[in-house]
Each structure stands twice: as C-alpha cells, then as structure tokens.
C-alpha positions in Angstrom: -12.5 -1.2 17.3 -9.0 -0.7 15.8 -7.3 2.3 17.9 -5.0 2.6 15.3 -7.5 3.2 12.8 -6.2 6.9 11.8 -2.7 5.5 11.3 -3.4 2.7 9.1 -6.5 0.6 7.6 -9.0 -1.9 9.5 -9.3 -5.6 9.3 -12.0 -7.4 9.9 -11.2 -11.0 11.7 -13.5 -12.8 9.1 -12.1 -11.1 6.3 -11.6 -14.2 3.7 -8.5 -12.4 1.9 -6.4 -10.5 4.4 -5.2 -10.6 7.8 -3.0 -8.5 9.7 0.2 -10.3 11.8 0.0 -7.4 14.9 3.5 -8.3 16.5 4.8 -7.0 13.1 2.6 -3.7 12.9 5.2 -0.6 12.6 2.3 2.1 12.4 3.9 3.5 9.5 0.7 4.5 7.6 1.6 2.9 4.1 -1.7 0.6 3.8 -4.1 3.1 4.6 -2.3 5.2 2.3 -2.8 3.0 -1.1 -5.9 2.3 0.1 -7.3 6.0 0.3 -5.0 7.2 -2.5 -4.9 4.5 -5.4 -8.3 2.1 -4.5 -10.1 5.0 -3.1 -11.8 3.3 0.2 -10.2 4.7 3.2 -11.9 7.8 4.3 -14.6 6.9 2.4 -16.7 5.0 4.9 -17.3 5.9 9.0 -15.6 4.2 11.0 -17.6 2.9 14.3 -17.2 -0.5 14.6 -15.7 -3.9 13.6 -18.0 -3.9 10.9 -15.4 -2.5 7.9 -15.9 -1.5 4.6 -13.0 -3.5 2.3 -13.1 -4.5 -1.6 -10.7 -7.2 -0.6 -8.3 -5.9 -3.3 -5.3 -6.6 -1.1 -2.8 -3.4 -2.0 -2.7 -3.2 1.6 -0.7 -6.1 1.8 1.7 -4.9 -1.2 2.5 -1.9 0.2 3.1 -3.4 3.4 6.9 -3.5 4.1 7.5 -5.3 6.8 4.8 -8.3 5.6 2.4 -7.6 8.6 -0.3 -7.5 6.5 -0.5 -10.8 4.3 -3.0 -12.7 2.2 -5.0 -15.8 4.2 -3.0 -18.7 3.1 -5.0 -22.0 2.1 -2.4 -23.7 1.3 -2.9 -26.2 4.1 -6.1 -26.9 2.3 -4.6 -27.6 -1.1 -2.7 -30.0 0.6 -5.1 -31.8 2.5 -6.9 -32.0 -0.7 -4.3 -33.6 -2.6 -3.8 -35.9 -0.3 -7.5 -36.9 0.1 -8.0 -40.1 -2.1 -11.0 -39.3 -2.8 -10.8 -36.0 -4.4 -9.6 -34.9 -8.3 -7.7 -31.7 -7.8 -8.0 -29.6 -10.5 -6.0 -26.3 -11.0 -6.5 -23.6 -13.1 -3.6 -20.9 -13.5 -4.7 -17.1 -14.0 -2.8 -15.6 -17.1 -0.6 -13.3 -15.4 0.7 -16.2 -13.1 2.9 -17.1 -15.8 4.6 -14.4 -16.0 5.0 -13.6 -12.5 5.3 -17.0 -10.4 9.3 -17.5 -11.3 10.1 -14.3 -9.3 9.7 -16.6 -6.0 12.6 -18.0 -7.9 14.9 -15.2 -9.0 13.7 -15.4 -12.4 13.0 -12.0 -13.8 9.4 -10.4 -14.2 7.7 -11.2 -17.2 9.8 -14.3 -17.9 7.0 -16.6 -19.3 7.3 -20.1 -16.9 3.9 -21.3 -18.1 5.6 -25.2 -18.9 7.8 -24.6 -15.3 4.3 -23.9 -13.3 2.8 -26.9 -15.3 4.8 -29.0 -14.5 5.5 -27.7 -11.3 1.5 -28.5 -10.4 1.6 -31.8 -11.6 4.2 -32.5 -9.5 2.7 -31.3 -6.7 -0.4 -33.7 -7.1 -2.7 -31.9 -8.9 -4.8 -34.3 -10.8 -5.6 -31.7 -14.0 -3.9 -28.7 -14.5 -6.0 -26.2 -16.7 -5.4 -22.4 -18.3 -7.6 -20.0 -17.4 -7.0 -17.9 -20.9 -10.0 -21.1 -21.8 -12.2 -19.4 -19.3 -11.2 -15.8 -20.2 -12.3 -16.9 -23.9 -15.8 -17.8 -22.8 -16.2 -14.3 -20.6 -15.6 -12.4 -23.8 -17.6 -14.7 -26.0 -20.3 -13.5 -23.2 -19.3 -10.2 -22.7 -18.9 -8.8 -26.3 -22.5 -10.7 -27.2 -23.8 -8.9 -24.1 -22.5 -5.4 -25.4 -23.7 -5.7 -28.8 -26.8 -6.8 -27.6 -26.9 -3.7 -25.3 -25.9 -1.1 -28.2 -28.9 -2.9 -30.7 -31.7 -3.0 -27.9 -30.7 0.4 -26.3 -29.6 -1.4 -23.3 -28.1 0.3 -20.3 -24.4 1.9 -21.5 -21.5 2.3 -20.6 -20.8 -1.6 -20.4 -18.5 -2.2 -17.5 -16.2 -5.0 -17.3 -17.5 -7.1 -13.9 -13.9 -10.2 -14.4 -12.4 -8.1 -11.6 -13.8 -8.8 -7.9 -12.4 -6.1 -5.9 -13.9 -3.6 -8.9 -17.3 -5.2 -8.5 -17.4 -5.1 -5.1 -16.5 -1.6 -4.8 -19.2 -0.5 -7.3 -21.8 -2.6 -5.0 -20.7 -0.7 -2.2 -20.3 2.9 -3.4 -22.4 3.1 -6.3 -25.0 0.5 -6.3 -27.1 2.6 -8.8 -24.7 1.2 -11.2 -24.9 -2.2 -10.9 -27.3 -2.3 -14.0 -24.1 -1.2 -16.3 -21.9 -4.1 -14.7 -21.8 -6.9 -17.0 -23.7 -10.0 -15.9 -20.7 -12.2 -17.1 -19.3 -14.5 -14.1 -15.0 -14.1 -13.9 -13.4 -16.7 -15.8 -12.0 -18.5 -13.2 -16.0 -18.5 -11.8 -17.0 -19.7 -15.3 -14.4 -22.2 -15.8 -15.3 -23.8 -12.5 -18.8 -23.5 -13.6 -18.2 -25.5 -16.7 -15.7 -28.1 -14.9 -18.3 -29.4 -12.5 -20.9 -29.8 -15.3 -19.6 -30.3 -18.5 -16.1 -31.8 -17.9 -17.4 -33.7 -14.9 -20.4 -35.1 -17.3 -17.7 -36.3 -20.1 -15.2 -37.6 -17.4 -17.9 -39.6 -15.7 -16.8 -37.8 -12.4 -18.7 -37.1 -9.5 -18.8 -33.4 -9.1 -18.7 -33.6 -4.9 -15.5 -35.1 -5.9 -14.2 -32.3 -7.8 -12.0 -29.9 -6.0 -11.5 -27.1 -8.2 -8.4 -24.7 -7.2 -7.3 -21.7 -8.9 -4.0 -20.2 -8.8 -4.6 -16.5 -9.3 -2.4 -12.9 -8.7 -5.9 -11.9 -6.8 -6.5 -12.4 -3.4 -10.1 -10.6 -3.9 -11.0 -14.0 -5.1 -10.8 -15.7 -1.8 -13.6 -13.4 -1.5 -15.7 -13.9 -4.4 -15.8 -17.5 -4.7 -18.2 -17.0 -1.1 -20.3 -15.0 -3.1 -23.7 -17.0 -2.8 -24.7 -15.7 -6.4 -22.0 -17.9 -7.6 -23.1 -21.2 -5.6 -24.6 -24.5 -7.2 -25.7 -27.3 -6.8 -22.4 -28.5 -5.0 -21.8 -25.7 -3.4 -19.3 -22.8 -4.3 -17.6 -23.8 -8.2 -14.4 -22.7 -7.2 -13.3 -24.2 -4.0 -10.2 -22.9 -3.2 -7.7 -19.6 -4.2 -4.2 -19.8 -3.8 -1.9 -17.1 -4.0 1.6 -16.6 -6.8 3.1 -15.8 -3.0 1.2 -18.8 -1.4 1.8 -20.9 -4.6 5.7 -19.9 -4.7 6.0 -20.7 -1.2 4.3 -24.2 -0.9 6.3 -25.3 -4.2 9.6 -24.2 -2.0 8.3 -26.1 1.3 7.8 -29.2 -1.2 11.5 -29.1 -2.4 10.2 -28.9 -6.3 12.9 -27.2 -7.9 10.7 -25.1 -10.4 14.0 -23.7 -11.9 15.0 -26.8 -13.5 12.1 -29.3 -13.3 11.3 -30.7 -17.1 8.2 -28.0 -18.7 4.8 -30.3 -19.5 1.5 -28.7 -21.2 -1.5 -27.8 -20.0 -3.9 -31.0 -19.8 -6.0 -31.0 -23.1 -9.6 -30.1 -22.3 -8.9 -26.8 -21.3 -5.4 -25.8 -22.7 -4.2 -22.6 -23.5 -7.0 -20.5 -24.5 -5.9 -18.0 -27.3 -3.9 -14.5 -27.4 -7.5 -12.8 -26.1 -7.2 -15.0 -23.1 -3.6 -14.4 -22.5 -3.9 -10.4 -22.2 -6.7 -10.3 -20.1 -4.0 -10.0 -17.0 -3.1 -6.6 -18.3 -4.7 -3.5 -17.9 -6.5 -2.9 -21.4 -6.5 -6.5 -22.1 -9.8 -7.7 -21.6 -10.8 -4.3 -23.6 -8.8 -5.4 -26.6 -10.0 -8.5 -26.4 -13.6 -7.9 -26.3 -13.1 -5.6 -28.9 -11.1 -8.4 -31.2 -14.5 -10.7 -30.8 -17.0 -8.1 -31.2 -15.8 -6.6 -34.2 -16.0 -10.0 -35.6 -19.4 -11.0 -34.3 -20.6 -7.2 -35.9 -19.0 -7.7 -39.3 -18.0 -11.7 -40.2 -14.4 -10.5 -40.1 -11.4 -11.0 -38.9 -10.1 -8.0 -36.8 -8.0 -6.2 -38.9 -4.0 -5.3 -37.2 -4.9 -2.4 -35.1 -7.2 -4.3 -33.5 -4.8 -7.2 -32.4 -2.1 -4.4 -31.4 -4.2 -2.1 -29.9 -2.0 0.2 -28.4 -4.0 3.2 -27.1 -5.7 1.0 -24.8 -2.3 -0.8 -23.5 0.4 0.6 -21.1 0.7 1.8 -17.8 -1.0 4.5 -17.7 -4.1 4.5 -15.3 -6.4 5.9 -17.6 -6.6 5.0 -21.2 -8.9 6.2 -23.9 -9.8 4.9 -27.6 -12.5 4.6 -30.2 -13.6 1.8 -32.2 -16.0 1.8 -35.0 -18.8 -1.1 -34.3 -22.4 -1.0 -35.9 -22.0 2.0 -37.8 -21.5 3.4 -34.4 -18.4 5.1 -32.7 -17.9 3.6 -29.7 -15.6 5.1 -27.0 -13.7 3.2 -24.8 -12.2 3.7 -21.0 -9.6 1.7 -19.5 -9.0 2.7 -15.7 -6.6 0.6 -13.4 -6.9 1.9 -9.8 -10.4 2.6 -7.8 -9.7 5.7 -6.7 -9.3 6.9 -10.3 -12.0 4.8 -11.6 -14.2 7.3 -8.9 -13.5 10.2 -11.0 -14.3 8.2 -14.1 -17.6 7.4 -12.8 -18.0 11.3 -11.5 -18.4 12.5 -14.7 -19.9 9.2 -16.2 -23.5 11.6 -16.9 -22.0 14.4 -18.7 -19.4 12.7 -20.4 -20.4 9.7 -22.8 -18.7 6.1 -22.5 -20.0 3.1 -24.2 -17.7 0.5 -22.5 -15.2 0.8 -19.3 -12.7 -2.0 -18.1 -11.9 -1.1 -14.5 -8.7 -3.3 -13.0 -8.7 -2.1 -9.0 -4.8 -3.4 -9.4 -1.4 -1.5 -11.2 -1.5 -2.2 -14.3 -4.1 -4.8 -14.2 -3.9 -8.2 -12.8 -0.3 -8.2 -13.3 0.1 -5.9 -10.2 -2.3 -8.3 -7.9 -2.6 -8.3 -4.4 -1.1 -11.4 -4.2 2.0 -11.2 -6.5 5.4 -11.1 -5.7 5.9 -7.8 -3.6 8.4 -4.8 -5.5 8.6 -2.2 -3.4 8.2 0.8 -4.8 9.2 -0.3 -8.0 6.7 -0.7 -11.1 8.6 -2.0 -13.3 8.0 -5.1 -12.5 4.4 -5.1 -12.9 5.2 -3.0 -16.8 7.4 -6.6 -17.4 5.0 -9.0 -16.5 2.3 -7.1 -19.0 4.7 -6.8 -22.0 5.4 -10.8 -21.2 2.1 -11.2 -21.6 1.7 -9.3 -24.6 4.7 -10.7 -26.0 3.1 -13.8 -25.7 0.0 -13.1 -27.6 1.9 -11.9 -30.4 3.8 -14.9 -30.7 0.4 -16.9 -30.7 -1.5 -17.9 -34.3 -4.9 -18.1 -32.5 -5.6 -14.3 -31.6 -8.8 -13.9 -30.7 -11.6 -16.2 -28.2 -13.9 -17.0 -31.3 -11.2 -18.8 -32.9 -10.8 -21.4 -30.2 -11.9 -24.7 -31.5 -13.0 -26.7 -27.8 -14.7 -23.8 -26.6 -16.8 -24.4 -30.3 -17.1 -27.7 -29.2 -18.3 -26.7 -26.3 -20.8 -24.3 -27.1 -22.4 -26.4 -30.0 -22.5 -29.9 -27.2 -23.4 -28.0 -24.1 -23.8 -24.4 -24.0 -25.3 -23.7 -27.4 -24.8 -20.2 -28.1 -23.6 -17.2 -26.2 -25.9 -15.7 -23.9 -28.6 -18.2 -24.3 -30.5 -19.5 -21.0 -27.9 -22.4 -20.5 -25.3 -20.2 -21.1 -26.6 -17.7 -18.5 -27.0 -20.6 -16.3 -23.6 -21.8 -15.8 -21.7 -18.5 -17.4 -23.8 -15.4 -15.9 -24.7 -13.9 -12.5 -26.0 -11.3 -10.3 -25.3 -8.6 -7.7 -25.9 -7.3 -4.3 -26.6 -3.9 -3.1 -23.8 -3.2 -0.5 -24.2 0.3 0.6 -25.1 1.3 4.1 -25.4 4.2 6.3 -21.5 3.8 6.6 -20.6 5.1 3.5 -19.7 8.9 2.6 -21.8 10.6 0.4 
C-alpha cells in the first residue's frame, strides 16, 4: 500500500504504461490532481490495496514536473528487434506523431515532420515504415457502417467512439452497463496490425511469427491495450510493441540520427498516407468529422458537401463540443468530449438528454495532448498547434475522406470484402470486459 496515497496517485508495479521513479517523488500532489480533476479516476475507487484502479491514460506523467512519473520505455525491445535477423520490423506512426515528434528537437508544435520521422525510422532499421491515417481509414469505414446500421435497425444509441484505450477502459470500469454503446471497431493501430500479419504478410510471402509490428503512438494507454486478450490471434498479440514520441525522440538522439537535417523519404507504399479523415483523427473532433465525412456518403452516394470537410463546431479546444448533422432523414446530434472526468457528466445525463453519437478523447485536445508527447508545462498551446497542424494538413490534401482511398478498395474487394462483414469483424472488430468491482464508488 502506497502511504502516500492521499498526496498523489497509485501505481501498480505491473502497470504496462507507467511507472513511478521514487528517488524523484516531491509529494507535490499534481498527478493525483489531473487524475481526479480532468480523467475523473482518483477518488473514484477505494483504496485498500495494491490492487489500483488506472485507465492507463498517462496525464499523471504530463503533469508530473520533475519526471518521476514516466511512461515504461521499450525501447530496448525495439532495438533488440531490429537487430534480430530474423525479424521484419514494421512501424506504423500515429497521426499526431507528426506533428509533435520534432519538439524533441526544438522544432515548434505542429510543425508537420512526417518525411523527417520517415526517414528517421528507416534509418533506424525499420524494415517498413507505415501511416496509421491507412488504419484510421478502415476504423471509420467500420465505424460509420456500424452507426448507420445502428440508426436503421434501432440498434443501441448513442454510438460511442471505442479508437481511444484509456476511454474504453474507463467505461469498462465505471460504467460497464455501457459497453453495448461502445463501438465494436478495434483502434487503428489494432486493425492495422490486424491486417499486416494477414493480408500484407500473405502478399509479401512473409511469415507472420516473423513480423514484429511496432507502433509509434502519442498514447501510452496502448502499452496497455495491445495485452488486451480480445485483441490476440493466432500469433499472439497484433501489435507487439508501443513506443512513445518521448521514447521515440529519445532513442533517435541516443542513435546520433540528426532528424533536423536527415533527407525526408515517404511512407512505404502499401500502407501510405491514408487520407485527410485519417490525418484528423489525432484531434479532438476528428474522428467525429470524419465518420461523419463517410457516413454522409454511404447514406446519400455523395460527396460530403464543404461544411462537412470543415466542420468547425465539432473542432477546437474546447472540452465539450456539440453539432447536428442531418443523416437518413434523421437529425442526428453529435458530442465531442476530451477529458474523462467531463465525459462523466456527459454520460450523467446520457438518459434524459438524447445523443446519437459521442467521440470521447481521455487526452487535451485529443491525441495531440497524449500521455506520451512532449511535456508543456502548463501551457496548452502546444497541444492547440499540433491539432491545427493537423488540420492544416487535411486541408492541403485532395483525398478528404476514408472511402476515397484506393488500396484500402483494393483491400476490401481482395480480402475483406465489405465493411462489417464476418471477415471484416474478424480481423477489424472486437469485444469488451466487464471491469467493475466492489472497489468502485457508486
């Protein structure tokens, strides 16, 4: 039992994301007070034991100022796998890593490095280098198929986003009764793993075993969910490893790969970048807006119209965000929440007040404001750049929205056939746990 446990919040010693450096402990409070304040988990659960309630979101480790709490670094294993002649590292970079990963650099926030990190990756031996905006396209291929289906067969409503880890985890744990409104849709990084070991290993005539499949993500909830056994296979876990912007940054340094002025190279073609849909989902409202982009198309046979590709009541930082769509000769109203704890009072008045779809990031401002992104103390403007970088970037883009991207076509006609069908739900879907115990306050 932590006996600092009123001052500041619990780790477990098997907790996959975080760990706590104790020599480095000042007392000062500031994790436990994110935690209770913005994710809504401390004082929330009874403390008795070593057995702690934690969505593995990692704010903790932000507000931490003197970097005794930090994310579990694996970057050892990255290395060992590189160097391992018999694997084929693969690494997949999270959409808001590019606009985040040149600040271990003294580049500014929201600078967009994506060619820099490429390269960068290659030159640190990974074998493939992929964008996960590819695997953010397939999630809302799934996940607006999986709403309208919902909204035609009277399905359970609101839809909840379920690409955030930390925000799944916390509704397993303090309100399992939801768990039917969570969609069924894996992350992207889980579904892009998913389809690597399968489908890319099949038409690379690779062994799977021999896959090592990394992602390099602002989360560090991920070290978590990748453990998840709803998300094993037949080889195991489809992502193997998570590695940190801070671990990332870091290594790159230790490796003397000077990302500031190495050549840029591209993404490696069979998954490149996804399309503007893809490259928002890092930003609060973005994987709203996107869904919305592809729905309105799969509803009508149209392109979305320009509101719908600048959609800006559900973008900004504001922790709650609120808009309407039209869809099915229905008004829909959407919720955008970033933050936990707010995302509680959301779901406090879910009953009386109706919501037919809510995004829930458990980070500022979305995954721009990770647990594992270069630390700002007390300043959110950095997280504000890094979304408008990555909105900047979509509008720069001429393929807007995930239905328009041509190898995920490919890929659904050779392998997948169709959204939501049983091969799809195979590789793409998954299920949830029940997490509540006698621990938690009612």
């Amino acid at each position: 039992m932590d006996k600092f446990a009123e001052i500041r919040v619990p780790i477990a010693h098997d907790n996959p994301s975080i760990r706590r450096k104790e020599n480095k402990c000042v007392k000062c409070g500031k994790c436990k007070d994110v935690c209770a304040k913005k994710i809504g988990v401390a004082g929330y659960w009874k403390y008795d034991s070593e057995d702690i309630v934690c969505i593995n979101c990692g704010q903790c480790a932000n507000a931490c100022p003197v970097d005794s709490i930090v994310e579990q670094d694996d970057s050892a294993l990255l290395l060992e796998a590189i160097n391992d002649q018999n694997k084929k590292v693969v690494i997949m970079t999270s959409p808001a890593v590019r606009v985040s990963l040149g600040e271990m650099f003294d580049m500014p926030a929201g600078e967009f490095i994506a060619g820099k990190m490429v390269a960068s990756l290659k030159k640190l031996g990974a074998d493939y280098v992929f964008d996960v905006t590819f695997g953010a396209d397939m999630t809302i291929m799934e996940e607006a198929s999986e709403l309208i289906e919902r909204i035609k067969n009277n399905g359970v409503l609101p839809q909840f986003t379920s690409c955030c880890p930390a925000w799944v985890k916390f509704v397993e744990t303090f309100y399992p009764e939801y768990i039917p409104n969570l969609s069924s849709c894996r992350s992207p990084i889980s579904m892009q793993a998913s389809i690597i070991k399968s489908y890319f290993a099949k038409k690379e005539n690779i062994d799977p075993k021999n896959l090592f499949v990394v992602a390099l993500t602002p989360c560090v909830a991920k070290k978590f969910e990748i453990k998840r056994s709803e998300l094993a296979d037949l080889y195991g876990k489809n992502t193997d490893l998570i590695v940190t912007v801070r671990e990332m940054g870091k290594l790159l340094k230790k490796q003397h790969i000077n990302f500031k002025t190495i050549k840029e190279s591209n993404f490696d073609s069979a998954f490149p970048t996804g399309s503007g849909s893809g490259v928002i989902f890092g930003a609060s409202g973005g994987v709203m807006e996107a869904a919305v982009r592809t729905a309105y198309y799969l509803t009508t046979g149209e392109n979305s119209p320009a509101n719908l590709l600048n959609f800006k009541k559900l973008r900004g930082f504001t922790d709650v965000k609120i808009a309407n769509v039209t869809l099915l000769d229905r008004n829909l109203k959407l919720c955008v929440v970033f933050g936990t704890a707010r995302a509680r009072e959301i779901l406090s008045r879910l009953k009386s007040r109706k919501i037919d779809m809510l995004e829930v990031m458990a980070c500022p401002n979305g995954c721009v404001g990770g647990g594992g992104q270069p630390k700002h103390f007390n300043n959110d403007s950095a997280v504000v750049k890094r979304a408008d970088g990555l909105f900047t970037q979509d509008e720069k883009m001429t393929i807007k929205s995930s239905y328009e991207n041509s190898i995920l076509k490919t890929i659904y006609d050779e392998f997948l056939i169709a959204p939501l069908s049983d091969k799809a739900k195979k590789y793409l879907h998954t299920n949830y746990t029940n997490r509540k115990s006698d621990k938690i306050k009612k």
